[in-house]
TORLO-984895 format. One record per residue (C-alpha): residue in one letter; x, y, z; residue number from 0. Coordinates in steps of 0.001 Angstrom, whole numbers. Layout:
BEGIN
<site A <X Y Z> NUM>
...
***
This chain:
BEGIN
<site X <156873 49812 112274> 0>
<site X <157267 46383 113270> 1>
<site X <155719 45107 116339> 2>
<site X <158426 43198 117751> 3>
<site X <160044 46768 118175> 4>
<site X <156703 48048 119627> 5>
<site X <155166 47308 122882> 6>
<site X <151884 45257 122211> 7>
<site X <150452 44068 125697> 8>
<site X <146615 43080 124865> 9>
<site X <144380 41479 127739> 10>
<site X <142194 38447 127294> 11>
<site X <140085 39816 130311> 12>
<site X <139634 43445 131624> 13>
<site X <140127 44666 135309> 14>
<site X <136859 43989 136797> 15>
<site X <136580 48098 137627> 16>
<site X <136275 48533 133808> 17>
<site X <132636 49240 133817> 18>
<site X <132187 50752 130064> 19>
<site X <132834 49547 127039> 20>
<site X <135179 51693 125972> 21>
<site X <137486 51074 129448> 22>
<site X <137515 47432 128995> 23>
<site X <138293 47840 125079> 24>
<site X <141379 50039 126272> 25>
<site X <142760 48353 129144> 26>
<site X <142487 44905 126995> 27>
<site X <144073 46278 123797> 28>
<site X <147347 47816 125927> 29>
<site X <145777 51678 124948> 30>
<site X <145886 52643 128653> 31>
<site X <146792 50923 132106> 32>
<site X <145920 52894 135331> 33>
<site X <148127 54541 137763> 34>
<site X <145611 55697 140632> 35>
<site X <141470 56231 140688> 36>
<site X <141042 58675 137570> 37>
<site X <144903 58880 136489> 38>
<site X <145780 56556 133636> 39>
<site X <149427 56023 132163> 40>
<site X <148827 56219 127710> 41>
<site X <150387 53186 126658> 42>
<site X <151962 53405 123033> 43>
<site X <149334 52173 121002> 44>
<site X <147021 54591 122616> 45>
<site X <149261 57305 122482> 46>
<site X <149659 56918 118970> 47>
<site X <145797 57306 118702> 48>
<site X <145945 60554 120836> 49>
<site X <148700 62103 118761> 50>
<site X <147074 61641 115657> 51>
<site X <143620 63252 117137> 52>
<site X <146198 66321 118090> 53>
<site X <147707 66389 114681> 54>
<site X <143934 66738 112902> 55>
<site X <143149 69634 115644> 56>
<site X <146304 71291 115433> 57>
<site X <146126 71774 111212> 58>
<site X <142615 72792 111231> 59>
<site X <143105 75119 114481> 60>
<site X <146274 76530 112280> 61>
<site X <143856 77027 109319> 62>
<site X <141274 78640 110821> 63>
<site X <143619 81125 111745> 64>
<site X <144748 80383 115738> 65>
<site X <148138 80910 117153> 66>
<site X <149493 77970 119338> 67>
<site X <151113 78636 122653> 68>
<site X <151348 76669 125773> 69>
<site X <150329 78033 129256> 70>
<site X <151723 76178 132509> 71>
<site X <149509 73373 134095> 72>
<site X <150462 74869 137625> 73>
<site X <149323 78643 137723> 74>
<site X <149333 80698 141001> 75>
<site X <146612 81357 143017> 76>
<site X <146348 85083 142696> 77>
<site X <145478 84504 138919> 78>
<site X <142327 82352 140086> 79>
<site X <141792 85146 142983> 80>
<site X <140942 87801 140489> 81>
<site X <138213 86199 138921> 82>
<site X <137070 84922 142334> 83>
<site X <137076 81647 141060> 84>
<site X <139377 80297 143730> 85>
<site X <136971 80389 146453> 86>
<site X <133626 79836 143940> 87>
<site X <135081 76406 142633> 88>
<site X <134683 73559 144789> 89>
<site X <136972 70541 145965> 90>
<site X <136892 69728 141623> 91>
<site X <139547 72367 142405> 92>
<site X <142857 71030 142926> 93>
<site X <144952 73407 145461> 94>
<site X <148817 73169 146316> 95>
<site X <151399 75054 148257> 96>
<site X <155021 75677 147673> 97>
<site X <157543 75191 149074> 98>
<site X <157784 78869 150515> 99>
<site X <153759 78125 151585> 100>
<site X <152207 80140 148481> 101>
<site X <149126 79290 146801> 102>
<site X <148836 77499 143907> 103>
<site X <146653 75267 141921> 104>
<site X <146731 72541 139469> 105>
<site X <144594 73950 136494> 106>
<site X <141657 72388 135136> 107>
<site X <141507 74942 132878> 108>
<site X <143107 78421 131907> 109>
<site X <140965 81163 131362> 110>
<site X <143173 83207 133962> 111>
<site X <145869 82620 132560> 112>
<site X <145020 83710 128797> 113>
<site X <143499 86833 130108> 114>
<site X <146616 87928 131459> 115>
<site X <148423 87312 128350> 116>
<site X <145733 89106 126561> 117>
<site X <145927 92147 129065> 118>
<site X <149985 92080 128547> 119>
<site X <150013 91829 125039> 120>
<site X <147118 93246 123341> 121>
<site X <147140 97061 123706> 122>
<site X <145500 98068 121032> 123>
<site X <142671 97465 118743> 124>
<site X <145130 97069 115993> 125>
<site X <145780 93926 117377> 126>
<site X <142645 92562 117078> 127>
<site X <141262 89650 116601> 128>
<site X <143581 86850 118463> 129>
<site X <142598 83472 118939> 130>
<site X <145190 81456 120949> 131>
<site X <144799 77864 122009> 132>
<site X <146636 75083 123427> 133>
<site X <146983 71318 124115> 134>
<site X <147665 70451 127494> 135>
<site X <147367 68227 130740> 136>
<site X <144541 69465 133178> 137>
<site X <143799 68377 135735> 138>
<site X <139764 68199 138241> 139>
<site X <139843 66583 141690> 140>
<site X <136561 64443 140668> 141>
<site X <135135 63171 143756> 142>
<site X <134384 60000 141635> 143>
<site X <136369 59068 138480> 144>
<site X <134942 56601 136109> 145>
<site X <134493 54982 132672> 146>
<site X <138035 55058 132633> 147>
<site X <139347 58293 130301> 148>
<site X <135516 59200 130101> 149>
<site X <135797 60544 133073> 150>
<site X <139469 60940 134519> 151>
<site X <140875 63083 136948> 152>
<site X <143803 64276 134541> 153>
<site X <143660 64665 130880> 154>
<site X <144138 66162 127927> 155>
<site X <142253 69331 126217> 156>
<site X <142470 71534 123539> 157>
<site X <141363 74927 124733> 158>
<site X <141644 78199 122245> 159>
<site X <140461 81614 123628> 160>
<site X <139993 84249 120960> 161>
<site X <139650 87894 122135> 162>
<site X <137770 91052 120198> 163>
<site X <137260 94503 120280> 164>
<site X <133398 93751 120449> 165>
<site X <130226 91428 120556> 166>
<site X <129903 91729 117036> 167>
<site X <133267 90687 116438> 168>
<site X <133445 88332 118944> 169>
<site X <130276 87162 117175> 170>
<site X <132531 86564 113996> 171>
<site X <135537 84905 115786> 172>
<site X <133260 82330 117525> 173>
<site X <132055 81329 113933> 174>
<site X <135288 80705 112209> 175>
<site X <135855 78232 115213> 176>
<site X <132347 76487 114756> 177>
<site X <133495 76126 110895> 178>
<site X <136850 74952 112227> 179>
<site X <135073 72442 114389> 180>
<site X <133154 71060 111915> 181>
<site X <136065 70538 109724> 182>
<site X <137761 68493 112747> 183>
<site X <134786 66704 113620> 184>
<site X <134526 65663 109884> 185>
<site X <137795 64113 109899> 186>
<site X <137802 61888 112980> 187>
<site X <135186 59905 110667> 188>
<site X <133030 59369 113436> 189>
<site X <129183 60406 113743> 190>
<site X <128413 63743 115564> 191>
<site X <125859 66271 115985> 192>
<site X <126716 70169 116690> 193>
<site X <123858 71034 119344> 194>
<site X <123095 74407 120517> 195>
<site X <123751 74347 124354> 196>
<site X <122913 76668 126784> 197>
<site X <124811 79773 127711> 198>
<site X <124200 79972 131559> 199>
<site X <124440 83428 133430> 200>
<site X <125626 84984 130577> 201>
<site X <122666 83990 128303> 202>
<site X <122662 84828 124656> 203>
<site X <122646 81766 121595> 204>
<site X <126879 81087 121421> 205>
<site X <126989 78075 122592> 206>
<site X <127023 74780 121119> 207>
<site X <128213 71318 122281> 208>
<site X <129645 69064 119676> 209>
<site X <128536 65396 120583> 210>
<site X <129688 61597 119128> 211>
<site X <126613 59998 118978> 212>
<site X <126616 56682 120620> 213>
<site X <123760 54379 122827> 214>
<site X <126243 54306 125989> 215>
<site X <126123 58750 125773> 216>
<site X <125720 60407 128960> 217>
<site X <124189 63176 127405> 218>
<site X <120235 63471 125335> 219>
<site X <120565 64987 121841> 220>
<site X <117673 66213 120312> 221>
<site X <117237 66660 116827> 222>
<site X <114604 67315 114013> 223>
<site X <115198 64326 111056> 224>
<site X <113694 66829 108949> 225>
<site X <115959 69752 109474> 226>
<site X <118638 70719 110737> 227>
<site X <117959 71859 114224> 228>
<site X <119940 69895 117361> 229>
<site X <120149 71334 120739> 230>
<site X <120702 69132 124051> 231>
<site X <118321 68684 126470> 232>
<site X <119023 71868 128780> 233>
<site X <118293 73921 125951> 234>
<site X <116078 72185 123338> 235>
<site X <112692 74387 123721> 236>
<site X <108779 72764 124253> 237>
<site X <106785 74759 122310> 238>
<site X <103421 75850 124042> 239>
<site X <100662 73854 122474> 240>
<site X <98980 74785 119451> 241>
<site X <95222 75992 119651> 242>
<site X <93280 77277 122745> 243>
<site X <92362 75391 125896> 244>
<site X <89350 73031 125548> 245>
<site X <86745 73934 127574> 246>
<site X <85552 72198 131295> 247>
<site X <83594 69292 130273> 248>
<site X <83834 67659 134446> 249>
<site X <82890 68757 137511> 250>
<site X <85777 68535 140033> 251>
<site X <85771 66267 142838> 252>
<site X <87552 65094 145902> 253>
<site X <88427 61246 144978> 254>
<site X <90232 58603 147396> 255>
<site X <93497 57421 146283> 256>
<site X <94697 56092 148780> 257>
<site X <98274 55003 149317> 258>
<site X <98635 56496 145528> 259>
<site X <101057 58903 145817> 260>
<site X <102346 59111 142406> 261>
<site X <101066 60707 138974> 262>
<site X <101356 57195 137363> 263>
<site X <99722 55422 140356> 264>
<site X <97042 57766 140644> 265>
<site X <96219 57290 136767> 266>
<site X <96216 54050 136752> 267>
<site X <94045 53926 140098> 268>
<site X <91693 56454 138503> 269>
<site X <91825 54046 134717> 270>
<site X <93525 57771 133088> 271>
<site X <96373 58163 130700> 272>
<site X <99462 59708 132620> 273>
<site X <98756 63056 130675> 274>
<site X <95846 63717 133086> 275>
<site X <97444 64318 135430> 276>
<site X <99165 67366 137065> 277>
<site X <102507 66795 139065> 278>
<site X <103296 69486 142036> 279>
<site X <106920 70446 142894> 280>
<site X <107880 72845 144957> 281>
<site X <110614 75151 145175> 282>
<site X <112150 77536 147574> 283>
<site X <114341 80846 147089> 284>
<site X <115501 82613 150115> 285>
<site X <117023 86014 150578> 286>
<site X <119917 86862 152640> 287>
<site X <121118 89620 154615> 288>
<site X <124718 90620 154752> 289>
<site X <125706 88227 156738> 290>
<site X <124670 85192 155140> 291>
<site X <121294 84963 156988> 292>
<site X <117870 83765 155477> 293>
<site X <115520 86764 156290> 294>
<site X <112639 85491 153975> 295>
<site X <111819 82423 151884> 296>
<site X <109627 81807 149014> 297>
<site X <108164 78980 148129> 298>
<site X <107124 78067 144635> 299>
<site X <104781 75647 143033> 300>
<site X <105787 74465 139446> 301>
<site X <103181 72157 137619> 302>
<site X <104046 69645 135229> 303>
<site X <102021 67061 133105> 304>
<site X <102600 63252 134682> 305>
<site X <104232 62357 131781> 306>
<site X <107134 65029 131871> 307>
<site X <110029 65822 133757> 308>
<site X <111639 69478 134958> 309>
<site X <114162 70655 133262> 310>
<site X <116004 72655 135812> 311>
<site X <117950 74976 133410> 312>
<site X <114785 76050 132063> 313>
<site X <113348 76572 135422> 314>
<site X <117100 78483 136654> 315>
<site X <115251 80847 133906> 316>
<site X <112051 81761 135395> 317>
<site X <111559 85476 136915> 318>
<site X <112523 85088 140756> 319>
<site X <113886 81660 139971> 320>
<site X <116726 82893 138010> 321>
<site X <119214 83751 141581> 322>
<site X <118803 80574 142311> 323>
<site X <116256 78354 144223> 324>
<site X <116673 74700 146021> 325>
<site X <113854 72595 146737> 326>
<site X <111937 73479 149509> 327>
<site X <111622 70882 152677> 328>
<site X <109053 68637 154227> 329>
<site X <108513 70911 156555> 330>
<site X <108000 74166 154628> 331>
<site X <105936 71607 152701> 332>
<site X <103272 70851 155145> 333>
<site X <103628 74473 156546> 334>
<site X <102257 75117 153464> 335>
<site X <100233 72536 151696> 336>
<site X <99170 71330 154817> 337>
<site X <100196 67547 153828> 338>
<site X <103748 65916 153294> 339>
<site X <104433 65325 149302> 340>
<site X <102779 62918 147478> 341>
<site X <99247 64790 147811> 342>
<site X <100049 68142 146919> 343>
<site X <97984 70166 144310> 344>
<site X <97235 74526 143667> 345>
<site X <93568 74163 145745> 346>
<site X <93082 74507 149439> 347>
<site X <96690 76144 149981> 348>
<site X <97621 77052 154070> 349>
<site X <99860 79558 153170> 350>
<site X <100280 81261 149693> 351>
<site X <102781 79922 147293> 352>
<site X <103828 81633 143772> 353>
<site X <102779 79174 141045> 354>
<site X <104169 78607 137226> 355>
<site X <102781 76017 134961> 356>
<site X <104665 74463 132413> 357>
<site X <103150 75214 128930> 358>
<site X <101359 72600 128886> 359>
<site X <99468 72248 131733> 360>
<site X <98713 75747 131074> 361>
<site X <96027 74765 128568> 362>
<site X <94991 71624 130398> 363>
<site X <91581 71129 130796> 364>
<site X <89940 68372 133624> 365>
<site X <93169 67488 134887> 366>
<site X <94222 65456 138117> 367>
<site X <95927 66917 140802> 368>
<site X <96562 66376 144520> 369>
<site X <94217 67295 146982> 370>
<site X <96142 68626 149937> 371>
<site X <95010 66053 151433> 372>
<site X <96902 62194 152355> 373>
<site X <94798 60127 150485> 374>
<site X <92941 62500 148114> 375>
<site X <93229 63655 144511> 376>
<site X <91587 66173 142676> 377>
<site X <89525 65451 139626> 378>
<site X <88107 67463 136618> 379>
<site X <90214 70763 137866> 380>
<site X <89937 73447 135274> 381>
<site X <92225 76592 135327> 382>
<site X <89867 80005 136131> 383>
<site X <86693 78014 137439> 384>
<site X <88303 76270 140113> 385>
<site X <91396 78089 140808> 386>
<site X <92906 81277 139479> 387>
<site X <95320 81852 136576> 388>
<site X <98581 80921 137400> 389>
<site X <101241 83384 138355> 390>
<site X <103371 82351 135744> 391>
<site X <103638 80292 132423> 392>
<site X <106608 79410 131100> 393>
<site X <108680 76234 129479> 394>
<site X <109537 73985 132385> 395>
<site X <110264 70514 131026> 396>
<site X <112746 68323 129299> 397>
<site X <111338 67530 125774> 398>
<site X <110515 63938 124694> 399>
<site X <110143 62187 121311> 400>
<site X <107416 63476 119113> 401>
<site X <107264 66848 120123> 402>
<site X <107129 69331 117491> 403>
<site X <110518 71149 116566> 404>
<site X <111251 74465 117587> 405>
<site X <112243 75899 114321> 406>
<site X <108462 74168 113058> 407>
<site X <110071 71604 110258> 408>
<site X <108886 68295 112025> 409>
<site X <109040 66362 115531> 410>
<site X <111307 66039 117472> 411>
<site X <113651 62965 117730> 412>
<site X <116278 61870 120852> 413>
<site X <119617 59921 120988> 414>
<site X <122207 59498 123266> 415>
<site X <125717 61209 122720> 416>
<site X <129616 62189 124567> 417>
<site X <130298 65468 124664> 418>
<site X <133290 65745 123157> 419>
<site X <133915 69656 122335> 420>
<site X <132412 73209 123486> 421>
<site X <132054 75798 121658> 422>
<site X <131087 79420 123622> 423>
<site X <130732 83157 123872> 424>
<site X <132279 84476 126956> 425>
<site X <131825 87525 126580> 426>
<site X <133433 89977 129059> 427>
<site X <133518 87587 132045> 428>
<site X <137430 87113 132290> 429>
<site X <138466 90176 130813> 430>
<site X <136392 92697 133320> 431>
<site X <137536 91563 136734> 432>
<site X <140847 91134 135314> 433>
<site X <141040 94463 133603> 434>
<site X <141640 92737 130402> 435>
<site X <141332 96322 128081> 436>
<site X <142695 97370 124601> 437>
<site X <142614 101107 123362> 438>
<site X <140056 101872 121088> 439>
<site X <140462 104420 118284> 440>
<site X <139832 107306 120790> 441>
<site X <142801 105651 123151> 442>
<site X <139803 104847 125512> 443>
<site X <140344 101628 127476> 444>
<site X <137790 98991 126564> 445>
<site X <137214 95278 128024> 446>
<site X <138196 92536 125549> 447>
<site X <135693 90327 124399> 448>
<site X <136182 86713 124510> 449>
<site X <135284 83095 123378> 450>
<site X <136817 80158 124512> 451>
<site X <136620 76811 122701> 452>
<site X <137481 73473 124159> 453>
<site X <137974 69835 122779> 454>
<site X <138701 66471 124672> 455>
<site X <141971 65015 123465> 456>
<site X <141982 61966 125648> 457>
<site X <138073 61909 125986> 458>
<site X <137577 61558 121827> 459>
<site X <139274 58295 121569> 460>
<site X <136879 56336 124572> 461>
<site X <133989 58188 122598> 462>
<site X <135140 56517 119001> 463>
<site X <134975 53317 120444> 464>
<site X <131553 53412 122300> 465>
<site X <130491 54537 118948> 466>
<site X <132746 51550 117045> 467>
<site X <133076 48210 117915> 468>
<site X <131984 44880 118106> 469>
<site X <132512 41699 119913> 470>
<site X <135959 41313 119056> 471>
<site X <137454 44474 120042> 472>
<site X <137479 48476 118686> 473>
<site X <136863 49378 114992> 474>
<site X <139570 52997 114821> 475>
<site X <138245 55035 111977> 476>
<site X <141213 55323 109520> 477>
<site X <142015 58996 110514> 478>
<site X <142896 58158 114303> 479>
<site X <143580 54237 114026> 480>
<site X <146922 53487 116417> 481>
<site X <148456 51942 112661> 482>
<site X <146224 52103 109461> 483>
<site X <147025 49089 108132> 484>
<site X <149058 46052 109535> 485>
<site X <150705 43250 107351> 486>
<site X <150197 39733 109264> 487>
<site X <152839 36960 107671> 488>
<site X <151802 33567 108416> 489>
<site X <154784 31631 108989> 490>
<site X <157264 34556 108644> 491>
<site X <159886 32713 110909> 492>
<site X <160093 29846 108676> 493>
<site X <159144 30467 104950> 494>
<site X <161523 33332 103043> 495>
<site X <159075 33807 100225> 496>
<site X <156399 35368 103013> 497>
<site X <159493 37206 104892> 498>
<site X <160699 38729 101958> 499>
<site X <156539 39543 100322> 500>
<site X <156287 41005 103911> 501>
<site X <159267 43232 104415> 502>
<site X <158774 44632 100395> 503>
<site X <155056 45473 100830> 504>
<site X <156140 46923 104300> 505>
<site X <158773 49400 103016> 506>
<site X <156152 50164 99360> 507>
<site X <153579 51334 102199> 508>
<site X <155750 53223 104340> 509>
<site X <157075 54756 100916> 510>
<site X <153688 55837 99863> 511>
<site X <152842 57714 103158> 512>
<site X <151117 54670 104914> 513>
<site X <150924 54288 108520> 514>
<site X <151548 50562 108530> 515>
<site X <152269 47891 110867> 516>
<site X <154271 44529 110137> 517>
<site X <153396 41880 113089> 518>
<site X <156569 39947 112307> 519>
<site X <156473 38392 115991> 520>
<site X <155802 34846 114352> 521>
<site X <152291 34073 116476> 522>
<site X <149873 31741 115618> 523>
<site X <147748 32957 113039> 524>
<site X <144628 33190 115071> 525>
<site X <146037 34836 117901> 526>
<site X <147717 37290 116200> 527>
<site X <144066 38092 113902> 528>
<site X <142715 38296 117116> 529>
<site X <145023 40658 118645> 530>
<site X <144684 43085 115641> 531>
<site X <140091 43296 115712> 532>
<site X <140736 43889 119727> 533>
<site X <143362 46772 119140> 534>
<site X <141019 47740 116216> 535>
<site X <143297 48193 113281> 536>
<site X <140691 49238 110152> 537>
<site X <142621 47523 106765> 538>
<site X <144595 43930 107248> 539>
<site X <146695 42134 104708> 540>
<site X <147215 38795 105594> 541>
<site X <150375 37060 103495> 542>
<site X <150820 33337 103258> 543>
<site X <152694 30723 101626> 544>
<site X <149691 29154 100222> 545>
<site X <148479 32793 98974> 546>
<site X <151494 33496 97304> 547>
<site X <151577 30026 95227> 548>
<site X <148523 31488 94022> 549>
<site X <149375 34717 93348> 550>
<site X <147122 36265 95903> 551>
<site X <147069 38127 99591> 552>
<site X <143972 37826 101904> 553>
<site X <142489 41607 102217> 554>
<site X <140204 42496 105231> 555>
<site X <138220 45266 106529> 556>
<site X <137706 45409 110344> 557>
<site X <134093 45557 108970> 558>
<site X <133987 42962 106694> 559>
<site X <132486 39426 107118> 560>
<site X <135000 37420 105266> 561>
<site X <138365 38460 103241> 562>
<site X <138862 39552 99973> 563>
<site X <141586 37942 97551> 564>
<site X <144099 40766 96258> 565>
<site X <146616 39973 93479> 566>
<site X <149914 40627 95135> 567>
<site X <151479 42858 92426> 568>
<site X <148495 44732 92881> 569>
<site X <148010 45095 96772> 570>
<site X <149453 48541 96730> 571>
<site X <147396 49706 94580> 572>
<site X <144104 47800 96414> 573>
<site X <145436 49666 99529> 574>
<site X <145476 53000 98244> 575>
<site X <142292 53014 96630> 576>
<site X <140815 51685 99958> 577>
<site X <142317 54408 101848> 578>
<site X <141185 57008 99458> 579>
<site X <137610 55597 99571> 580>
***
């Protein structure tokens, strides 16, 4: 390719919107350029970067055994009706009419519409195991896009559905894509963790999140250095401390704080560490007649330590918790406690409340807590001499750094990472309500089980460059870089010796399988270096008539501090062996 055939259009500034790194990186090196809020036009250089991403997905899906197909990105509404999902999704949604006024919606994603296929085409268990997937547009009405194609209101996904006889099959399917994943993952060339995620209503360990690790993530991944457990924050357990609780070694008494409503005011107040201290939320679940009514609410007290902070998967978990809860109001609150929050504390209740301790706190001993009382904290509370047992004890709290691993190997370590991929059991979710069966052996109808298994397309390239770049522009890992290597001729216009060096080491490359680029615009030598570290091009040849005199081309990695001096004869040879490394 040469780029005065392509279409280069690089930015010295970004669009003030840009707010990530990866945004401004793409809207200055011509990747992207936006149509509307969340809807973003894939410029060629980008594209190029998205195909190749497809092209690595598509072989391994193909190896592992999938079947490609491609469903519609409008579906009708009656699809979505079945599962119920049209009236359980929100606005995220996006619905449309005909023009004969029927219902239909722009899909986000296609679960419907691979369960009917699997209902219409696999009859029998001689059939089974399928795995079909895709690569298409979706589409969510995000109430607010940003970080550019981080978070977009259309984009691109790979989404594979496999469908089984059974669980334990189903069991089998969903590992041949976590293999498959791994194999993907492995050739973008960029760092990632597989983390087990959690599974949601329908519970069970199939789920994992696959994550490029980068400082700007959205998400927490925690990981053991020492092993090889990873799980993000919803899921990654706090193990119960080890040993018993210490005895009471205080007497507990009503102290003045006042104006110290907070765990870490209070402890500093008091001259405590944080872990002192006791922190009092409170939940309510209601329960509903037919008509929608409340006819009775609960209220709940959960205790954490100061120092941590609920997890609210782990507490969607909890016995009575798990049909859902909100948190409760002021007023319930001082119906209660008998005090607005800021105070509150398990002693001196108004009303009874249910109450579950983290782990933790469980085996606390002297702790702080409120009083019930604006302007009063507890001190030296101990667990069955000042109050009772609590109702409940269970894992209520985001890990932190330093906790011991769950799988007992080490502590615990956290960095930030973008989701990029899902991996998860579905189990018979789609298939039941849509009457998704096979025929067994006996020619009894049975429900289909299924997986589904997504990747980002459009998401994994703003992800590679929050993990690589610099402060000249993106670093592409070789497998997904726009061009893989690009030839810049100094002087091209005017000096045949670099035209002709140029066009021959062009034509070698693109005979030996290399993606290559020839900037033969004829820019100034600094503008066009400086166009090639913003788009992010990894390998660069520079050619010269001063080099060739010499014998020699200027090699450069978009890594590298300075430039290496190849032979000329020999810079095919340099290149491959720096590809292959």
């Amino acid at each position: 390719m040469k780029a005065s055939q392509f279409l280069i259009s690089t930015l010295k500034e970004a669009p003030a919107d840009a707010e990530v790194v990866s945004h401004q990186l793409m809207m200055r090196a011509g990747m992207v350029r936006k149509l509307g809020a969340g809807i973003y036009t894939w410029m060629p250089m980008g594209l190029r970067v998205v195909r190749k991403i497809e092209a690595i997905v598509r072989e391994e899906m193909n190896r592992a055994g999938a079947v490609e197909l491609l469903m519609p990105v409008v579906q009708p509404a009656e699809y979505w009706q079945e599962t119920g999902r049209w009236s359980k999704m929100g606005p995220e949604l996006m619905r449309v009419k005909d023009r004969h006024e029927r219902d239909f919606v722009i899909q986000p994603t296609s679960e419907e519409v691979v369960t009917d296929i699997g209902r219409q085409e696999l009859r029998s268990y001689k059939q089974l195991p399928k795995n079909l997937y895709h690569i298409q547009t979706k589409f969510r009405d995000e109430r607010r896009p940003r970080f550019g194609v981080m978070r977009s209101r259309e984009f691109i996904m790979k989404d594979a559905y496999s469908f089984d006889r059974d669980a334990a099959g189903a069991k089998a399917s969903y590992q041949v894509m976590a293999k498959a994943y791994r194999a993907i993952f492995d050739r973008f060339g960029l760092r990632y963790r597989a983390v087990a995620a959690d599974s949601g209503a329908i519970g069970g360990d199939l789920s994992e999140e696959f994550q490029v690790i980068a400082a700007t993530g959205e998400d927490a991944v925690v990981y053991c250095p020492d092993s090889d457990y990873a799980a993000n924050m919803e899921k990654a357990e706090a193990l119960a401390p080890a040993g018993p609780r210490p005895s009471a070694g205080q007497a507990m008494e009503k102290t003045p704080t006042p104006g110290k409503s907070t765990c870490a005011e209070v402890a500093e107040l008091l001259g405590l560490p944080l872990d002192r201290t006791v922190k009092s939320l409170v939940l309510a679940t209601d329960q509903l007649d037919e008509a929608g009514a409340v006819t009775q609410t609960q209220l709940w007290l959960l205790l954490l330590r100061g120092d941590h902070d609920m997890n609210e998967i782990k507490v969607g978990k909890v016995a009575g918790l798990d049909q859902g809860f909100r948190f409760a109001t002021t007023t319930e609150i001082v119906e209660h406690f008998g005090t607005p929050p800021g105070y509150l504390g398990p002693i001196g209740l108004k009303q009874p409340v249910r109450i579950v301790a983290d782990r933790e706190v469980a085996v606390m001993a002297d702790w702080v807590c409120g009083a019930n009382d604006e302007g009063f904290h507890l001190t030296g509370v101990n667990w069955g001499r000042d109050l009772p047992e609590p109702d409940a004890v269970a894992d209520l709290r985001n890990v932190v750094e330093g906790d011991l691993s769950p799988d007992g190997k080490g502590r615990l370590a956290i960095e930030r990472g973008i989701e990029v991929g899902h991996i998860f059991y579905l189990g018979t979710k789609y298939s039941e309500p849509m009457q998704a069966t096979f025929l067994d052996e006996a020619g009894k109808p049975q429900p289909m089980e299924m997986g589904c298994y997504g990747i980002g397309i459009t998401r994994l390239p703003a992800a590679a460059i929050e993990q690589n770049h610099d402060a000249r522009g993106i670093i592409w890992p070789d497998a997904i870089a726009p061009f893989t290597v690009v030839l810049c001729p100094i002087g091209m216009d005017r000096s045949p010796a670099v035209r002709e060096a140029a066009q021959k080491l062009h034509d070698d490359l693109v005979a030996a399988g290399v993606d290559v680029m020839l900037d033969d615009r004829g820019e100034r030598p600094g503008a066009m270096f400086a166009d090639w570290e913003l788009i992010g091009v990894p390998h660069r040849l520079v050619i010269s008539d001063r080099g060739l005199k010499d014998g020699q081309l200027e090699y450069q990695h978009r890594r590298d501090a300075a430039a290496t001096q190849v032979p000329a004869g020999e810079a095919l040879a340099f290149l491959r062996g720096r590809l292959q490394a």
